[in-house]
C-alpha positions as CSV (number, residue, x, y, z in Angstrom):
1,X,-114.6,-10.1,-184.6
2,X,-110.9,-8.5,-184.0
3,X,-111.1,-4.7,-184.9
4,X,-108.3,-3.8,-186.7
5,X,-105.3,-1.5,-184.9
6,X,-103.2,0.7,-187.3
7,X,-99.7,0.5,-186.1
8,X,-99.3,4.0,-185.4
9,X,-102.5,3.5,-183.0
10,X,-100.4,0.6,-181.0
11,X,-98.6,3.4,-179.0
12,X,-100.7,6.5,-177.7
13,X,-98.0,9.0,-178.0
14,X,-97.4,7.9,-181.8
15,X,-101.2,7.9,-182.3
16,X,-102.0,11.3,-181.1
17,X,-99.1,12.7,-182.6
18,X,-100.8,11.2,-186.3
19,X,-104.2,12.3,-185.3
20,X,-102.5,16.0,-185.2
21,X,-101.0,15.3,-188.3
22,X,-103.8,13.9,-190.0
23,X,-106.0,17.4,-188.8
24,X,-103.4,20.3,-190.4
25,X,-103.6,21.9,-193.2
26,X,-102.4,20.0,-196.5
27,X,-99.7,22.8,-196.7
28,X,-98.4,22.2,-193.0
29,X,-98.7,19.0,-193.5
30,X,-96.2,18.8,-196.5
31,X,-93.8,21.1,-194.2
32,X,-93.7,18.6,-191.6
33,X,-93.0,15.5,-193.7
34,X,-90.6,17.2,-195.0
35,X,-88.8,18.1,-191.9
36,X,-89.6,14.6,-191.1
37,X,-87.3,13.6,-194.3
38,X,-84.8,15.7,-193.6
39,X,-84.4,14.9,-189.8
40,X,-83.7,10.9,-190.1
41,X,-80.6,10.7,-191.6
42,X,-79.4,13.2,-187.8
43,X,-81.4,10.1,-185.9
44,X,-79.6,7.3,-187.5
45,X,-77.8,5.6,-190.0
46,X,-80.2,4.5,-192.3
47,X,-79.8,2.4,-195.5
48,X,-81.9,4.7,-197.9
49,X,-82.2,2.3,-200.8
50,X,-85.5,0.9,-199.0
51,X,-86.3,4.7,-198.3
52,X,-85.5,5.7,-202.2
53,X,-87.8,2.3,-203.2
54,X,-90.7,3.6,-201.5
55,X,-90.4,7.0,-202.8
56,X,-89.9,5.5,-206.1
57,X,-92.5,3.1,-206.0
58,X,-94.9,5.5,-204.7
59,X,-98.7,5.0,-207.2
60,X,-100.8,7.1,-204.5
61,X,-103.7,5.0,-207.1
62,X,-102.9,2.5,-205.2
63,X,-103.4,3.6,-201.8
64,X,-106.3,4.9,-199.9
65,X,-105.3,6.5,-196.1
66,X,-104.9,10.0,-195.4
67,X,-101.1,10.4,-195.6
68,X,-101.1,8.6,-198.8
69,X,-102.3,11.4,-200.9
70,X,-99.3,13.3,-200.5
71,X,-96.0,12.0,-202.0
72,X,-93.5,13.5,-199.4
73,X,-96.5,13.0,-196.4
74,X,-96.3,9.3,-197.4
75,X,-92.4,8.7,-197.6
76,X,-92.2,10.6,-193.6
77,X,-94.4,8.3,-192.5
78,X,-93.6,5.0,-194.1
79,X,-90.1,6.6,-192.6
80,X,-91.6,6.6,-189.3
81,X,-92.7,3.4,-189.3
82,X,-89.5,2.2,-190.1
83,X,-88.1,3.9,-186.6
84,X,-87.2,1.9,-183.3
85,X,-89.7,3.1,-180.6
86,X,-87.1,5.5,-178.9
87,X,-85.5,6.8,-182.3
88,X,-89.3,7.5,-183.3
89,X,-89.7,9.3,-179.9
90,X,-86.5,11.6,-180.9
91,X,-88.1,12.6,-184.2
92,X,-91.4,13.6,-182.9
93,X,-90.3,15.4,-180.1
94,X,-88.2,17.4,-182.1
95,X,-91.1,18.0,-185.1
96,X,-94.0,18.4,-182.6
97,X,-93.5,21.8,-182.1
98,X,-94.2,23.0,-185.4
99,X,-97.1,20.6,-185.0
100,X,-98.5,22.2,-182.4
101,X,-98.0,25.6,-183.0
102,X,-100.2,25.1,-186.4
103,X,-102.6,22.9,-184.3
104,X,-103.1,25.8,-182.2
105,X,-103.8,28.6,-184.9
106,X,-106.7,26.1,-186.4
107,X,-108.5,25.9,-182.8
């Protein structure tokens, strides 16, 4: 039986990174997707029509994991997913610091 693999999980860095994510605050949370948002179009050219369709599409009925339950949380992430490895690697190291600094006030 083949265990299923998220795709974040597929890299270590990526998958830490999420679990962090997936542990803040609702609040924080919404913060950094929206940094997130903000920060691609600095990272690359992207075509946002396929960006605006998942936003516009987005029925959080019929979803069910963690980052789906918040509009904005969803869009960073289906974002991120859309990311190069190295281009994903920009973007986190620049967001990780707000990350971790409300990581660290929950411990």
């Amino acid at each position: 039986m083949e265990k299923y693999i998220r795709w974040y999980d597929k890299d270590k860095y990526l998958s830490a990174f999420m679990r962090l994510l997936e542990d803040l605050d609702p609040d924080v949370q919404c913060e950094v997707a929206v940094d997130i948002i903000l920060k691609i179009p600095k990272i690359i050219e992207k075509d946002y029509e396929k960006f605006v369709k998942i936003v516009a599409d987005f029925d959080p009925r019929e979803y069910q994991r963690w980052y789906d339950k918040n509009p904005n949380l969803h869009a960073a992430v289906e974002a991120l997913r859309d990311l190069n490895d190295e281009q994903r690697e920009k973007l986190i190291n620049q967001i990780s610091d707000i990350v971790l600094r409300n990581t660290k006030e929950l411990s």
